[in-house]
C-alpha positions as CSV (number, residue, x, y, z in Angstrom):
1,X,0.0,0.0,0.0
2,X,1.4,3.7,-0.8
3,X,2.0,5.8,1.4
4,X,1.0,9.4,1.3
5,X,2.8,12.2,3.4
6,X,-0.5,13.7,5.6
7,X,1.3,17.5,5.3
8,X,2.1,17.6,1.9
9,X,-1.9,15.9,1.0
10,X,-3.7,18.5,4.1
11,X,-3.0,22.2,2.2
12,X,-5.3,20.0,-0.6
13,X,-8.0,18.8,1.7
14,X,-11.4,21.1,2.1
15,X,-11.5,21.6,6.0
16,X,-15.1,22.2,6.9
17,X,-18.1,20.5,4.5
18,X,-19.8,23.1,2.7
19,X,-23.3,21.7,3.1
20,X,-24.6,25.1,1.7
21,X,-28.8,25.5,1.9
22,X,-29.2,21.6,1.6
23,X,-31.3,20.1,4.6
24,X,-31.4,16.5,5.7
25,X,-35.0,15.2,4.6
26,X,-37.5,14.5,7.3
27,X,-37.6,10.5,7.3
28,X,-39.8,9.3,10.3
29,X,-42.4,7.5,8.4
30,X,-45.9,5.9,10.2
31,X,-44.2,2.8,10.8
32,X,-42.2,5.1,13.0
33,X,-44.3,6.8,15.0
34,X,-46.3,4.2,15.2
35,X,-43.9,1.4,16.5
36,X,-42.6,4.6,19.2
37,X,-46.2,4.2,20.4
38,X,-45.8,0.9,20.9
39,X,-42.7,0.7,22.6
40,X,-44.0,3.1,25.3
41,X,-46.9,1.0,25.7
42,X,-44.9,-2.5,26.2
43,X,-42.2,-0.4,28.4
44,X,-44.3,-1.9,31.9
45,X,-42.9,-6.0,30.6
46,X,-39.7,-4.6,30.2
47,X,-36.7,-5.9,32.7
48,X,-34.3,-4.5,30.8
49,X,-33.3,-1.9,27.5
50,X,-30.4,-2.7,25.0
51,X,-29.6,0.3,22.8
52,X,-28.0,-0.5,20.1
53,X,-25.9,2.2,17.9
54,X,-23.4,1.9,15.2
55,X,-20.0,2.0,16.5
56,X,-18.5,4.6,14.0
57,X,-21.0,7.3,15.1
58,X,-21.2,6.2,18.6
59,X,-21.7,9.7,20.1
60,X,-25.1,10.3,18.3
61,X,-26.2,7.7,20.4
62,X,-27.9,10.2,23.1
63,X,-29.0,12.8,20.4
64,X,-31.0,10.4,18.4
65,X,-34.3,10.9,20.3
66,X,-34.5,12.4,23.5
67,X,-37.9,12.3,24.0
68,X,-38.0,8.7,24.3
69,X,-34.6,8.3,26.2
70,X,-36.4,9.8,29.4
71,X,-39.1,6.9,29.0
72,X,-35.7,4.4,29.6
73,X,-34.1,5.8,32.7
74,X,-36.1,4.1,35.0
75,X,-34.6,0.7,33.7
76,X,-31.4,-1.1,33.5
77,X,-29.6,-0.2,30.5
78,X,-26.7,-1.8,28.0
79,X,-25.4,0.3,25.3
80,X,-24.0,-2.1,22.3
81,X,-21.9,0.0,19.5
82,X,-22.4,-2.8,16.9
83,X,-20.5,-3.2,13.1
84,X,-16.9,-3.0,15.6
85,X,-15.8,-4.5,12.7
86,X,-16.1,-1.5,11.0
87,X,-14.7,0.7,13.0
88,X,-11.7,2.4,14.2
89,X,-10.7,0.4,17.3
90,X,-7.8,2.3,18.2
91,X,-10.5,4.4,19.4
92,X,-11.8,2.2,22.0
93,X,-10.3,3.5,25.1
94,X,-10.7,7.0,24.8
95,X,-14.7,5.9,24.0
96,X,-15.1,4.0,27.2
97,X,-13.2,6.8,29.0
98,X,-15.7,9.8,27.8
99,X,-18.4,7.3,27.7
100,X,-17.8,6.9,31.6
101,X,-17.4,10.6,32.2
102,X,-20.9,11.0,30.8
103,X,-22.2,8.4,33.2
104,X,-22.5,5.1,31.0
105,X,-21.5,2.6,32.7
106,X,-22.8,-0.8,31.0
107,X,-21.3,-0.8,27.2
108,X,-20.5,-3.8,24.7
109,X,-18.7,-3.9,21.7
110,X,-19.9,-6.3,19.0
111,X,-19.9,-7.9,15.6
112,X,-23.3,-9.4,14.8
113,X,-23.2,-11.0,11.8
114,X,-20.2,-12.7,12.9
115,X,-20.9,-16.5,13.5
116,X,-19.6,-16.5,16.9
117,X,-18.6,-12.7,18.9
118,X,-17.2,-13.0,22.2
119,X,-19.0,-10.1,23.2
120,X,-22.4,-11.1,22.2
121,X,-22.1,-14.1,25.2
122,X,-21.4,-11.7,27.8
123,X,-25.2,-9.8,27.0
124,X,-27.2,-12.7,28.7
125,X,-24.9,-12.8,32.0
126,X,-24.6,-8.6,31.9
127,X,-28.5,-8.4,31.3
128,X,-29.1,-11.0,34.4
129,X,-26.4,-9.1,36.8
130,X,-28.6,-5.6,35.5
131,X,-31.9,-7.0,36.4
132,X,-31.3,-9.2,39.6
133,X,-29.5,-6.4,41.1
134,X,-32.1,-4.2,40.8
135,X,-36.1,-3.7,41.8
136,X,-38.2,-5.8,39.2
137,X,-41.7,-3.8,40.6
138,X,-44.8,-5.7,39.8
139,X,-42.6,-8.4,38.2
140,X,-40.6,-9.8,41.3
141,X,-42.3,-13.5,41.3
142,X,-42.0,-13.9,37.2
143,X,-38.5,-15.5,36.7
144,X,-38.6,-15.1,33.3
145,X,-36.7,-11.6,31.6
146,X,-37.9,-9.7,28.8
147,X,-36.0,-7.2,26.8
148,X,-36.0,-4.4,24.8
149,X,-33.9,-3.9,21.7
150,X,-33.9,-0.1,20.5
151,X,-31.9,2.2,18.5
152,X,-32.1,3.8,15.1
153,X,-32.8,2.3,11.8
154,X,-30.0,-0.1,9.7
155,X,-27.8,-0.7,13.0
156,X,-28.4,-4.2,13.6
157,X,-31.3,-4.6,15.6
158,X,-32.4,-7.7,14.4
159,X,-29.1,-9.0,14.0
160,X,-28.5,-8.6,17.6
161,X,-31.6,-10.6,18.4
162,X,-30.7,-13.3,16.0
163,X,-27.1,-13.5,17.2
164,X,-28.2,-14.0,20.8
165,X,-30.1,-16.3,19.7
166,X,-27.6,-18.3,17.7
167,X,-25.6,-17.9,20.7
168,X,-27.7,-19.5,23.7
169,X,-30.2,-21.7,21.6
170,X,-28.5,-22.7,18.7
171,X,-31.3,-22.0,16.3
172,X,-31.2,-19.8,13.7
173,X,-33.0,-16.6,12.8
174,X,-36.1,-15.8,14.4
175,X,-36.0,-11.8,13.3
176,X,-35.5,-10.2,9.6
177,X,-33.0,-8.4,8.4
178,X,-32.1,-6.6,5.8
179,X,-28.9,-3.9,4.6
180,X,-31.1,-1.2,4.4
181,X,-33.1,0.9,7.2
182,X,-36.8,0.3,7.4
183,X,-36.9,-3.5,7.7
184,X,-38.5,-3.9,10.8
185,X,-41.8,-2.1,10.8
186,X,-43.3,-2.5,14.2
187,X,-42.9,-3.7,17.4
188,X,-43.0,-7.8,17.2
189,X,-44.3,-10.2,19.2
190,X,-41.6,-12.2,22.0
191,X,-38.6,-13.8,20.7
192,X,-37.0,-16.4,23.1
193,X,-33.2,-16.2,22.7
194,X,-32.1,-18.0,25.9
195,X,-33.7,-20.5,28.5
196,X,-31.4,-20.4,31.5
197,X,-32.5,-18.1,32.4
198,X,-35.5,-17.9,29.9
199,X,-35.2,-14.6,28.0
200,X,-37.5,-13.2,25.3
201,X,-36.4,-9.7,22.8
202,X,-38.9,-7.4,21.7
203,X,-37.5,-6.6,18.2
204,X,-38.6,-3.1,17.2
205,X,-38.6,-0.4,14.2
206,X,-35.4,2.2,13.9
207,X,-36.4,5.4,15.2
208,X,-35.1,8.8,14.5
209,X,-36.5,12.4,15.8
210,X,-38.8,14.2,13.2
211,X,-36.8,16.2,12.3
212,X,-33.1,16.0,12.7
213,X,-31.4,19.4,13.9
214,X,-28.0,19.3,12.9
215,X,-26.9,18.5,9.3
216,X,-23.7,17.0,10.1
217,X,-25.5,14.4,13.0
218,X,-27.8,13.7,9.9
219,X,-24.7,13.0,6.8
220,X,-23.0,11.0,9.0
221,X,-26.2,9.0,10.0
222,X,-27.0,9.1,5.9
223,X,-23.6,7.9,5.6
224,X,-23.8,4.9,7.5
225,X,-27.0,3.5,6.0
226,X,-29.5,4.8,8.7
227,X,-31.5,7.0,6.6
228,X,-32.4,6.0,3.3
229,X,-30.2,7.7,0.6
230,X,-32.4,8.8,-2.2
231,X,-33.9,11.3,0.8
232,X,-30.5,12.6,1.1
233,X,-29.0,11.9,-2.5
234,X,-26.3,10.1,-3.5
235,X,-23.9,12.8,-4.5
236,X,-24.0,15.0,-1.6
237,X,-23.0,11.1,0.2
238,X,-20.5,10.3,-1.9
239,X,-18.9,14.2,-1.7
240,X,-18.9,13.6,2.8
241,X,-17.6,10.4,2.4
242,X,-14.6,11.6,0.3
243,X,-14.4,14.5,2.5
244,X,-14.4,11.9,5.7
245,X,-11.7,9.7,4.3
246,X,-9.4,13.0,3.5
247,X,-10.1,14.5,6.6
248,X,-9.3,11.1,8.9
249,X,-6.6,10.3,6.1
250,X,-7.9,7.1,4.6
251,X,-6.4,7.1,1.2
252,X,-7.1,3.6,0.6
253,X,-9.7,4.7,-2.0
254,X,-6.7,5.3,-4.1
255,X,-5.8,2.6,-5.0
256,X,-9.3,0.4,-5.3
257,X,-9.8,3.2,-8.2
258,X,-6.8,3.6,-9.7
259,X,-6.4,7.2,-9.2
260,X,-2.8,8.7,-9.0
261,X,-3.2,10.5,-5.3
262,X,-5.7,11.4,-2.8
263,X,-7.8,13.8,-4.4
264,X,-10.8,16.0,-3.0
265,X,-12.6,16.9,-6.2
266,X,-15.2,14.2,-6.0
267,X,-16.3,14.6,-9.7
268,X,-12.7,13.6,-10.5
269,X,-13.5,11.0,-8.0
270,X,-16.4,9.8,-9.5
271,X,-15.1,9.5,-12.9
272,X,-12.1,7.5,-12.0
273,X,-14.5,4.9,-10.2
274,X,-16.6,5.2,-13.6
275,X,-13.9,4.4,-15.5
276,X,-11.9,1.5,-13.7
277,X,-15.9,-0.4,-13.0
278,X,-16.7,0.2,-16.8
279,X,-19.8,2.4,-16.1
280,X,-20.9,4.9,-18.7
281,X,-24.7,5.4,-20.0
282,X,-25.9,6.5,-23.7
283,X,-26.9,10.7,-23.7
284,X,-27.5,12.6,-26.2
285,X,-25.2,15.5,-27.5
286,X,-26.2,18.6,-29.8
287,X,-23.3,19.1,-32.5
288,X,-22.6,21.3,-35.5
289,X,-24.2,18.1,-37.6
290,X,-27.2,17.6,-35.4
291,X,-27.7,15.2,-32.3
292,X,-25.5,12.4,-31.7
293,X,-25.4,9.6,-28.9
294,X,-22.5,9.5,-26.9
295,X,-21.0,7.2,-24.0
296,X,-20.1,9.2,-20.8
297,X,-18.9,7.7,-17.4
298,X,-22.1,7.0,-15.3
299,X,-21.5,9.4,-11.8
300,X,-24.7,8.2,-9.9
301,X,-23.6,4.6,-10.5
302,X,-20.0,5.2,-9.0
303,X,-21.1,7.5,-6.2
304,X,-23.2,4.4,-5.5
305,X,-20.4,1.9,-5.5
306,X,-18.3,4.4,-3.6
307,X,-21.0,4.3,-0.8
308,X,-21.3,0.4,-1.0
309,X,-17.9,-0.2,-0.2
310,X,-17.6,2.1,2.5
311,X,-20.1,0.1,4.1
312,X,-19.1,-2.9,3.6
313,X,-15.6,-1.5,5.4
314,X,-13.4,-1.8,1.7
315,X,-12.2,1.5,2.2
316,X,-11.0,1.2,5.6
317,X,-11.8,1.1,9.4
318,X,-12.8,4.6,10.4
319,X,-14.4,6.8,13.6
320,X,-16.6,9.3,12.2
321,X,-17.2,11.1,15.7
């Protein structure tokens, strides 16, 4: 891999995004509000609440909805920054640490959709220790637990479940999922992941506040698959995401797209990934000799394929906050 001098590349780097009068859409469909209704309703069966965020962004975690995170303070709580695998480890430490000086105690960091995540056998045993060592209410002589899986759309809610699952009863998946936000629709009916203790997971729909107040919170949620990207568009993605990689110096893209150096001109960008995938499309051009059909690299197709490997971590581990 080459090696590019950070000095020499940062006088070429933009340092702030210019997001100029472009908004983040609104995206919190009926299924939203409606499964929010829900979960406040099934809250009073509820031993315990995992939150579940995506580990590159995992300081958005207590901005996603606020109104909702004063419904959970009144039970035992596990934060799990999920897709680790994904992320910038390194990082880690100085998560827990600020983490800890905002008063989170209780965090896990895991790989769903691996087959088998050391971290996702410590939830049952960390759930058990949450619960028993606290008041239970109107629940004290039921020796069965019941939990709440929240968080906002596309982080791996259901993969959670299913990994738990996998985990404690060796079965397979009991919850769908799916790479894009908005699989889960509503709150679902008990899913039994464990029986020693016996557990059940409520699965239940990403939620995200009606309107989200900062840009930045909302491109680097867009980003990372949370919000759906035709609401945002493509090239405004693809254009933070080249600015994201510059910025934490992630050049790898170099060299998956044969360009010559890091570059921050994302049409240049856009036209090399064109090029080296073999994407062009047929439009038409007015000449001296009339209209004529010519072949020009395809842009939305390579800002799409620029996006896909990001998220499938191809372009390399990274920390967004």
């Amino acid at each position: 891999m080459r090696i590019y001098h950070s000095l020499l590349n940062a006088t070429k780097f933009r340092r702030v995004f210019d997001f100029g009068e472009r908004e983040v859409a609104h995206w919190f469909p009926g299924h939203m509000a409606k499964g929010l209704k829900q979960m406040r309703a099934s809250l009073k069966k509820v031993d315990c609440i995992i939150e579940i965020h995506d580990a590159r962004i995992s300081f958005l975690w207590q901005r996603i909805n606020p109104s909702f995170q004063e419904s959970l303070d009144v039970r035992p709580h596990l934060l799990v920054l999920n897709k680790v695998d994904l992320a910038d480890t390194s990082k880690n430490q100085s998560i827990m640490k600020r983490l800890e000086r905002e008063g989170v105690r209780n965090v896990l960091f895991t790989d769903c959709l691996r087959q088998r995540d050391e971290n996702v056998k410590k939830i049952v045993p960390l759930v058990t220790e949450l619960i028993e060592s606290g008041s239970r209410f109107h629940r004290e002589e039921d020796r069965s637990y019941c939990l709440m899986v929240i968080g906002v759309p596309n982080v791996g809610k259901s993969s959670l479940i299913n990994a738990v699952r996998r985990t404690y009863l060796k079965k397979g998946k009991a919850s769908k999922v799916g790479g894009e936000p908005g699989i889960t629709k509503a709150v679902l009916t008990k899913i039994q992941v464990c029986d020693r203790p016996i557990i059940h997971l409520l699965d239940t729909p990403g939620v995200l506040p009606p309107k989200i107040e900062n840009i930045e919170t909302g491109m680097k949620l867009a980003l990372c698959g949370t919000i759906l990207d035709h609401l945002v568009g493509e090239d405004i993605i693809a254009d933070y995401l080249l600015f994201s990689l510059n910025r934490l110096e992630r050049f790898s893209y170099v060299e998956k797209y044969n360009l010559e150096e890091p570059c921050d001109d994302i049409q240049h960008v856009l036209k090399c990934i064109a090029v080296k995938l073999g994407k062009t499309k047929r439009v038409k051009a007015i000449t001296g000799v009339g209209n004529i059909t010519v072949q020009m690299p395809d842009y939305s197709a390579a800002a799409y394929d620029f996006i896909r490997a990001f998220r499938k971590g191809e372009l390399g581990k990274v920390m967004l906050d």
